[in-house]
C-alpha positions as CSV (number, residue, x, y, z in Angstrom):
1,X,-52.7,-5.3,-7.4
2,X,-50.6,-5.8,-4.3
3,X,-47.0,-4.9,-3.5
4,X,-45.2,-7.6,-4.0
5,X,-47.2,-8.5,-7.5
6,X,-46.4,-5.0,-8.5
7,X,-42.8,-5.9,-7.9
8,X,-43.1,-9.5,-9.8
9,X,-44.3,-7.5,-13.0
10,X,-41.8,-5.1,-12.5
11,X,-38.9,-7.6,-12.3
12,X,-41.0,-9.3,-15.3
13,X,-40.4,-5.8,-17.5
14,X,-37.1,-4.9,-16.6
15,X,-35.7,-8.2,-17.3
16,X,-37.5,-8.3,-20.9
17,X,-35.8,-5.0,-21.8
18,X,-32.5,-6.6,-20.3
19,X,-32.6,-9.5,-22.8
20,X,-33.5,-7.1,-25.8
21,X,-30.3,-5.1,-24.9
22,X,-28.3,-8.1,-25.0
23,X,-29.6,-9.5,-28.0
24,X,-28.0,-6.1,-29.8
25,X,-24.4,-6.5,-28.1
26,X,-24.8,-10.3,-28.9
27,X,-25.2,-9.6,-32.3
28,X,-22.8,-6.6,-32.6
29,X,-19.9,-9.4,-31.8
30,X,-17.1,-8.1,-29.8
31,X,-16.1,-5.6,-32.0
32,X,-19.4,-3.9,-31.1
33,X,-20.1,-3.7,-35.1
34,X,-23.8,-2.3,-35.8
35,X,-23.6,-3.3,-38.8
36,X,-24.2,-6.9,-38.0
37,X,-27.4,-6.3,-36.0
38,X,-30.5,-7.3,-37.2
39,X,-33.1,-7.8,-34.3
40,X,-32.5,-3.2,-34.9
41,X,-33.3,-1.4,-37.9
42,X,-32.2,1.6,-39.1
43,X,-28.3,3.1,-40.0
44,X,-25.2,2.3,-37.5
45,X,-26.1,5.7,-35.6
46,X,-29.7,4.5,-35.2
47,X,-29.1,1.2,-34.1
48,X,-27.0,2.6,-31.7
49,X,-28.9,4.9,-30.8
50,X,-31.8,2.2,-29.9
51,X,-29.5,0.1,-27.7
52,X,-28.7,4.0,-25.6
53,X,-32.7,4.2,-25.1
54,X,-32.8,0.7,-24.4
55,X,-29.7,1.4,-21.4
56,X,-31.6,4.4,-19.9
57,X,-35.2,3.0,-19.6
58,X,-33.7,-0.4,-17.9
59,X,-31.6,1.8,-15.5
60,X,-35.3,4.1,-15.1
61,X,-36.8,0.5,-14.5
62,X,-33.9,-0.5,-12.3
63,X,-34.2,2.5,-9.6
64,X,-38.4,2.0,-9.6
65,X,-37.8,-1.8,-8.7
66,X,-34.9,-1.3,-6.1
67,X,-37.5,1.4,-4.4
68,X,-40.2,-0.9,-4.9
69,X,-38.5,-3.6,-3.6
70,X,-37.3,-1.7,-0.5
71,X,-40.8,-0.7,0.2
72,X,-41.7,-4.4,0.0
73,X,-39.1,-5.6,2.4
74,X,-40.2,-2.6,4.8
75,X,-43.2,-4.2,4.9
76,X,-42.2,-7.4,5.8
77,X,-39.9,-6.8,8.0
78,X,-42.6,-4.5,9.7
79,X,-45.2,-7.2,9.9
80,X,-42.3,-9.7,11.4
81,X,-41.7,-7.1,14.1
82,X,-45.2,-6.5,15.1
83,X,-45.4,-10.6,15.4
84,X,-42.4,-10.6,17.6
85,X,-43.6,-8.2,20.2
86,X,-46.9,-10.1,20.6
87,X,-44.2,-13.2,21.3
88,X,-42.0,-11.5,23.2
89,X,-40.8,-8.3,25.0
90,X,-37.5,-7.7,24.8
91,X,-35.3,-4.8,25.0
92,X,-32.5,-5.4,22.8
93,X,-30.7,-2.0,24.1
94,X,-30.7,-3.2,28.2
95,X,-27.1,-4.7,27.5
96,X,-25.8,-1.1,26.6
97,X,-22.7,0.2,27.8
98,X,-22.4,2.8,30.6
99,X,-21.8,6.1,28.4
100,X,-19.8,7.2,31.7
101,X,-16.1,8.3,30.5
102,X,-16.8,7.7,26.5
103,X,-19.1,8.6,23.6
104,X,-21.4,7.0,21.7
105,X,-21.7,7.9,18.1
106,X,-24.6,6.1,15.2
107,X,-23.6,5.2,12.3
108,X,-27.2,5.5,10.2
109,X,-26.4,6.7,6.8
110,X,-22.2,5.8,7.2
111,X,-22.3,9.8,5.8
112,X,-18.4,10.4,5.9
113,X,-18.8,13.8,7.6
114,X,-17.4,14.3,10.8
115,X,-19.3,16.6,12.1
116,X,-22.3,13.8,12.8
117,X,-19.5,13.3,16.1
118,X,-22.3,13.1,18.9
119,X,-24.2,15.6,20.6
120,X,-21.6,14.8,23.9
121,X,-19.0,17.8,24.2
122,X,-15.6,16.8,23.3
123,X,-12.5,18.2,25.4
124,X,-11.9,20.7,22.9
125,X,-15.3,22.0,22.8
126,X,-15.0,22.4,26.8
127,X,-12.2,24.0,26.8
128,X,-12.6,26.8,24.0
129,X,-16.0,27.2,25.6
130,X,-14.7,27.5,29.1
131,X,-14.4,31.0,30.8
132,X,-11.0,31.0,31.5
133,X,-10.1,30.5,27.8
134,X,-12.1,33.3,26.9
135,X,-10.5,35.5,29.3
136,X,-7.5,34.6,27.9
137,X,-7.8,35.1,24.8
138,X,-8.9,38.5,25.0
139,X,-6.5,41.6,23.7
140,X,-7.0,45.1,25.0
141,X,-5.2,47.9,23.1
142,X,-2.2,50.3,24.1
143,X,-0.3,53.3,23.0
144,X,3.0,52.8,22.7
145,X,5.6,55.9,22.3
146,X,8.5,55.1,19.7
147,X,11.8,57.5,19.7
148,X,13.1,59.0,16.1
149,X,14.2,56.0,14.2
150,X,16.5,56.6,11.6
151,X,16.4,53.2,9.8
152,X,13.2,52.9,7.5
153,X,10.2,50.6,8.7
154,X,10.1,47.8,6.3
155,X,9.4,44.0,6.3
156,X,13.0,43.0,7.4
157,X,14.3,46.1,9.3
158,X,10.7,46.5,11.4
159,X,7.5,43.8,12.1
160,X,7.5,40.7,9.9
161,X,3.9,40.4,8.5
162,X,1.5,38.1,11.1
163,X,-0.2,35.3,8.9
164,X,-3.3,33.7,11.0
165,X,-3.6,29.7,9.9
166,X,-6.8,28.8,8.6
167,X,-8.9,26.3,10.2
168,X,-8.7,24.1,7.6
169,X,-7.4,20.8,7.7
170,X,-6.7,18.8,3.9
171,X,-7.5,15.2,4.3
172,X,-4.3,12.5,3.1
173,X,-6.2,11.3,0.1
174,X,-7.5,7.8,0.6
175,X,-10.0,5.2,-0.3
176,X,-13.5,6.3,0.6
177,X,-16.0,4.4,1.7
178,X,-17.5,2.3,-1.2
179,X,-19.3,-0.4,-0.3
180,X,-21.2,-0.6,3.0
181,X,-23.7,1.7,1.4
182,X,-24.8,-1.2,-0.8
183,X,-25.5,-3.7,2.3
184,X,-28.5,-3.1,4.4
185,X,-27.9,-3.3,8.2
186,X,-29.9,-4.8,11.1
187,X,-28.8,-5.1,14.5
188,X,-27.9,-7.9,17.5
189,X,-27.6,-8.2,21.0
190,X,-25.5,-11.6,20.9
191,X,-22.0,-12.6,20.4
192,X,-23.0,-14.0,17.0
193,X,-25.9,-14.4,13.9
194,X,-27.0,-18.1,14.4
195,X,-29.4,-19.0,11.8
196,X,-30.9,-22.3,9.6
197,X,-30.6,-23.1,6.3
198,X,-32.2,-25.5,4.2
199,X,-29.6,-27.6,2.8
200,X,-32.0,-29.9,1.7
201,X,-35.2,-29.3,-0.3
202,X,-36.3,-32.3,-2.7
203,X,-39.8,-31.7,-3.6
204,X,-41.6,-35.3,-5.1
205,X,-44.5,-33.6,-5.2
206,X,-46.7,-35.2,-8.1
207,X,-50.0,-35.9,-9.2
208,X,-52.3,-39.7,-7.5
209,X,-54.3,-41.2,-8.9
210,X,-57.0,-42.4,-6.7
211,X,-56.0,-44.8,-4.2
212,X,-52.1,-44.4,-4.9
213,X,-49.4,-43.8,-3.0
214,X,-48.0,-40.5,-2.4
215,X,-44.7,-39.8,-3.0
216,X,-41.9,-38.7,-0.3
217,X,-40.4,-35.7,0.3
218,X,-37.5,-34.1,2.2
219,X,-36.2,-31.1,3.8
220,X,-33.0,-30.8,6.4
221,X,-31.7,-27.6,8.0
222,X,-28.1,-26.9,9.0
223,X,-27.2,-24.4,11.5
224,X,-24.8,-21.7,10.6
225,X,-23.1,-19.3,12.7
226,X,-21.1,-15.8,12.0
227,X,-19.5,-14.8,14.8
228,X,-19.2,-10.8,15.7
229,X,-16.1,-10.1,15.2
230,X,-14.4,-6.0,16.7
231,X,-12.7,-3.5,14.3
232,X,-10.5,-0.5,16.2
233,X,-7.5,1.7,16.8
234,X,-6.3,4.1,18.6
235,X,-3.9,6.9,19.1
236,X,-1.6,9.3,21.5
237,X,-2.0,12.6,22.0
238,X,-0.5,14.9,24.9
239,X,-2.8,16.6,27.0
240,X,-1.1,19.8,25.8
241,X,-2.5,19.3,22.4
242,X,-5.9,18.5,23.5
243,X,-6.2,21.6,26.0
244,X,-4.3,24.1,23.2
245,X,-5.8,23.3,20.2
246,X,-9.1,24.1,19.7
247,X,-11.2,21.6,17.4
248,X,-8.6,19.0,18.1
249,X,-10.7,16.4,19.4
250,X,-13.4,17.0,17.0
251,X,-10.9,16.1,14.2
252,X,-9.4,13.0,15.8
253,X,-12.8,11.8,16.4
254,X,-13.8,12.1,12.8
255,X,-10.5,10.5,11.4
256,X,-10.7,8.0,14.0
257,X,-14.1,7.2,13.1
258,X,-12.9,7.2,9.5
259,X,-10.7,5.0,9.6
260,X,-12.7,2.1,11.5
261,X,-15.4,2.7,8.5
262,X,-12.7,2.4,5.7
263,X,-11.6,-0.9,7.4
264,X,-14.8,-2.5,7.3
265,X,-15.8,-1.4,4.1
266,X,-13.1,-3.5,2.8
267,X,-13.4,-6.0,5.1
268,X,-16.9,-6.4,3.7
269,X,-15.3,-7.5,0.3
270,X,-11.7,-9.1,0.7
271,X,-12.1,-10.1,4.1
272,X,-10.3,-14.0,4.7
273,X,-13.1,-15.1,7.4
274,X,-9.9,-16.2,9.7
275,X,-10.5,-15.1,12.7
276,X,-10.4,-11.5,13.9
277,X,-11.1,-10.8,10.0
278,X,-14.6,-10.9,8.8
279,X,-15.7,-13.0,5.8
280,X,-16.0,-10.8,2.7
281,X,-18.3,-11.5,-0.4
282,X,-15.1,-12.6,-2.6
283,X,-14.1,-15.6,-0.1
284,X,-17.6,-16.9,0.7
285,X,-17.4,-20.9,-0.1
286,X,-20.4,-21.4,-2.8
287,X,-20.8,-18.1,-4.6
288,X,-20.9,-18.5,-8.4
289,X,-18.5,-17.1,-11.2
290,X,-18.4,-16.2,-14.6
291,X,-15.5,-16.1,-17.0
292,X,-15.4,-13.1,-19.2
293,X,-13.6,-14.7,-22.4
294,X,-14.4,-13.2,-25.5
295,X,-17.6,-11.7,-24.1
296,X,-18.0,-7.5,-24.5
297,X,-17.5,-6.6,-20.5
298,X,-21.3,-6.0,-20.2
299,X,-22.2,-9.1,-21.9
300,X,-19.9,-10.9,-19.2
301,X,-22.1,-8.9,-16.6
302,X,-25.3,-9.8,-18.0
303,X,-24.3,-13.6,-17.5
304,X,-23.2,-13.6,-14.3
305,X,-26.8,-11.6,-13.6
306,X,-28.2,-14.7,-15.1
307,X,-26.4,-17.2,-13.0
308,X,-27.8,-15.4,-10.0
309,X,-31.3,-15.7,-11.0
310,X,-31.2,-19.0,-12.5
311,X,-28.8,-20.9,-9.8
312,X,-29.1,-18.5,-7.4
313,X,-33.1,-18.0,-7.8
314,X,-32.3,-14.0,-6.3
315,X,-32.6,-11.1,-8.2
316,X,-29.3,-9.1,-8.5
317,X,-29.9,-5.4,-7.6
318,X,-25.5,-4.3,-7.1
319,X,-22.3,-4.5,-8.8
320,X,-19.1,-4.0,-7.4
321,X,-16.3,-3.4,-9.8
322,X,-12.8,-1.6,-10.1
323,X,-13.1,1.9,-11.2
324,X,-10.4,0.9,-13.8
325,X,-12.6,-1.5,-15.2
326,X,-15.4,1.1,-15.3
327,X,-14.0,3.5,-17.0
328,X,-13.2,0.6,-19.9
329,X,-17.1,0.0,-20.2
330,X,-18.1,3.5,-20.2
331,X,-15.5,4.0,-22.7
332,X,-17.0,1.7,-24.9
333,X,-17.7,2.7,-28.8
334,X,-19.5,1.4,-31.7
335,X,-17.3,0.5,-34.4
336,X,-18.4,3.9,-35.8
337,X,-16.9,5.7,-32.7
338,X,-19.9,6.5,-31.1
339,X,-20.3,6.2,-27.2
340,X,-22.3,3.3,-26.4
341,X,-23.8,4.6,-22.9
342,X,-24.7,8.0,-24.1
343,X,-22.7,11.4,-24.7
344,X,-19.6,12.1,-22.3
345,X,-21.4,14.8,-20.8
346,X,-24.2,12.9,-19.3
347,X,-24.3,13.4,-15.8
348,X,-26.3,10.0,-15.0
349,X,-25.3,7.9,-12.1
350,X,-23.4,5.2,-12.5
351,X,-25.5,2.3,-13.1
352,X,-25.5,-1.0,-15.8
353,X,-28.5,-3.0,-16.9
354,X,-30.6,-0.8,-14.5
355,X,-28.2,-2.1,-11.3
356,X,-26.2,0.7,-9.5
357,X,-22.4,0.6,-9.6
358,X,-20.5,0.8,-6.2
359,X,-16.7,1.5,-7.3
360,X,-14.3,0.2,-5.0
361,X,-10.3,0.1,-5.5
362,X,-10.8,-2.6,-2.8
363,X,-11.8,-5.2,-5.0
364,X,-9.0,-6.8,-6.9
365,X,-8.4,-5.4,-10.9
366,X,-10.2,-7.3,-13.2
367,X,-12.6,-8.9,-11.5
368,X,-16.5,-7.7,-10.4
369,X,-19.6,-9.2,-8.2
370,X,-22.8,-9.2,-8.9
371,X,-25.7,-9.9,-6.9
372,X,-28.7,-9.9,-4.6
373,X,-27.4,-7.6,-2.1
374,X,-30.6,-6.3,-0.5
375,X,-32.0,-9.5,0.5
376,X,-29.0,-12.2,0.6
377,X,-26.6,-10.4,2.8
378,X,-26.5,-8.4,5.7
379,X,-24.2,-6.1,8.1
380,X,-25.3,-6.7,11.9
381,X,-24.5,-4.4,14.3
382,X,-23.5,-5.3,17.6
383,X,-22.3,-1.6,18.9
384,X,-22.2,1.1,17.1
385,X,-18.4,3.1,17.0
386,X,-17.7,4.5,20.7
387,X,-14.7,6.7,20.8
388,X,-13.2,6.6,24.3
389,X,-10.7,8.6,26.2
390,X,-8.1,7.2,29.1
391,X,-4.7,8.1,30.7
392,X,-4.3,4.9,31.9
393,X,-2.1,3.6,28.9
394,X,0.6,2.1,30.4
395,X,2.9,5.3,31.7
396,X,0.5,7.9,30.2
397,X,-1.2,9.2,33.5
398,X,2.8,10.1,34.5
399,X,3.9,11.7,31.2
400,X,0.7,13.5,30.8
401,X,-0.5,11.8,27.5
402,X,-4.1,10.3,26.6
403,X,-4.9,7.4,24.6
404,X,-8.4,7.7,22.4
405,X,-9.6,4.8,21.2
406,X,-12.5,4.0,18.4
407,X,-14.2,0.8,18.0
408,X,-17.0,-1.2,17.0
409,X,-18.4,-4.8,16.8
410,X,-20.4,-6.3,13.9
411,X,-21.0,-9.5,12.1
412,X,-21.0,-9.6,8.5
413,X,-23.3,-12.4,6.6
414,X,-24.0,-13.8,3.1
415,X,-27.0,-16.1,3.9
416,X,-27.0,-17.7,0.2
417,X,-23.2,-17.4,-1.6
418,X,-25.3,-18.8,-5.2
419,X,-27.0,-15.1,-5.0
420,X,-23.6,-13.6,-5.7
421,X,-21.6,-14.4,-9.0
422,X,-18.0,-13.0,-9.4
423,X,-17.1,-11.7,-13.0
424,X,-13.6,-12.7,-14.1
425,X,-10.9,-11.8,-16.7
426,X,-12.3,-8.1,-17.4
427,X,-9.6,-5.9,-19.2
């Protein structure tokens, strides 16, 4: 059996065990009631129970089929590559930026660590590593003769003790990054994604007998463009702190860096599409949504998986949802007071009907997405983030300041908005 019918069996599997789970919360009502289940038999505890095995082998089946689905794409997109170099040979990287004056810095893996800053020197580095800062900084030893002292040698009448600052630095706590992780990336060398999409698809396919007519068909394609769009800042610093500190640069590189990242990521999800802003999932025209009403939260979930694989014809593999909102479903007991998803001290990840959850404080209270993330949307790169150093800021080069600036440009697409499904009304 190939691949990709490995992964149609799969799917098959883990959506079977998806429906038996929701047959249980259907029938345990909103008040999640064992009692009232009957597609389970067995005492409250066992019925609950049943529906906590169920939970774990679907998020089991969900990990296989997101690797197994990964491996597919791989493929594909491997096979696509070798066809394109027997087409054409192009080298997407000859438009790159002189690195003269600046650093260049990847972003695989979005890892929030700041020591992945380059293999390029900063001025810091130089300068701690620079002879005449070593000189400098070394201390030789002296006697030194002190007359009779009648006052006694204390804390206040002689040497105040010397505390040495740690090199550590505590970061301002702010949102991490919470989404990007869940978007696979590509790459561009243009100005924008241009790409077609069948608007149109009626199939009149049907069965002649002989001598008939055939029936007509028809297909159109519209072209769709998503512009690259730049995400940056900057700040000041003084050529004294740069020279005096050492690891300074280092650190302003990382929070720099940071902070471009922690734009984006929520750019990627509430962005309004008005130009400089990127277009986030949430305001894409044509994505589905699905009211939670009475529904338990996960039955609402379960639905709006539905719409994307019946409307949407995608498979949903993500969910994006308020860590408030989490915490509400994981908190979720039988009417018996017993944990639905398993013992508090459970280490699993965080994942519902075998999809991972991405938490983001981003996305609005109350509201969730859902949907086919690995194949439907897509993060292109147009540069990665350079962080650049000048004095020629306005009067900086006179009043001995620098300006560092860190950027990057990207383009951010959702190639079919009915493969996403927002959940609404969660409490």
């Amino acid at each position: 059996m190939g691949l990709r019918e490995d992964l149609v069996e799969q799917r098959g599997l883990l959506d079977a065990k998806r429906q038996e789970l929701a047959v249980i919360f259907r029938e345990a009502g909103a008040e999640l009631d064992m009692a009232k289940v009957k597609s389970v038999t067995g005492s409250n505890a066992e019925k609950a129970a049943k529906a906590r095995e169920l939970h774990d082998e679907i998020n089991v089946r969900g990990a296989e089929v997101d690797t197994l689905a990964l491996t597919v794409k791989a493929a594909d997109d491997a096979k696509l590559y070798e066809k394109r170099e027997k087409v054409e040979d192009v080298d997407l990287d000859d438009d790159k930026p002189s690195t003269k004056g600046k650093f260049r810095f990847p972003t695989d893996g979005w890892d929030d660590d700041a020591a992945h800053i380059a293999a390029t020197k900063t001025f810091g580095q130089l300068f701690t590593e620079s002879l005449a800062y070593k000189n400098r900084a070394q201390r030789t030893a002296a006697d030194l003769d002190v007359p009779h002292m009648k006052t006694l040698m204390t804390t206040t009448a002689g040497f105040a003790p010397e505390s040495t600052r740690s090199g550590l630095v505590v970061p301002l706590a702010t949102r991490p990054i919470q989404v990007i992780d869940l978007i696979p990336s590509g790459r561009t060398s243009q100005a924008a994604i241009v790409y077609m999409e069948e608007t149109t698809f009626t199939n009149n396919a049907a069965e002649i007998s002989e001598g008939g007519t055939y029936a007509e068909s028809a297909l159109a394609l519209t072209q769709r463009t998503n512009t690259v769009r730049k995400v940056g800042t900057w700040l000041p610093v003084t050529d004294e702190q740069l020279e005096d500190v050492p690891g300074i640069q280092s650190y302003i590189d990382g929070r720099l860096m940071f902070m471009v990242r922690q734009r984006l990521d929520a750019q990627l999800l509430v962005g309004d599409g008005n130009a400089p802003n990127l277009r986030g999932i949430l305001n894409v025209v044509g994505i589905q949504t699905q009211a939670k009403g009475a529904d338990p939260a996960p039955d609402a979930v379960y639905k709006a998986m539905v719409n994307v694989m019946v409307t949407g014809r995608a498979q949903p593999n993500g969910l994006i949802m308020h860590p408030t909102n989490w915490m509400a479903i994981k908190l979720l007991k039988t009417a018996d007071g017993i944990y639905i998803w398993g013992s508090p001290a459970d280490s699993n990840p965080d994942r519902l009907w075998g999809m991972p959850v991405a938490l983001s404080d981003a996305i609005t209270l109350n509201t969730a997405v859902v949907g086919d993330f690995q194949t439907h949307s897509q993060l292109v790169m147009r540069r990665d983030i350079e962080v650049q150093v000048t004095n020629a800021h306005s009067t900086f080069f006179i009043e001995g300041k620098q300006a560092i600036r860190a950027d990057m440009r990207v383009a951010f697409v959702v190639y079919r908005p009915a493969a996403f499904s927002t959940i609404t009304g969660l409490t």
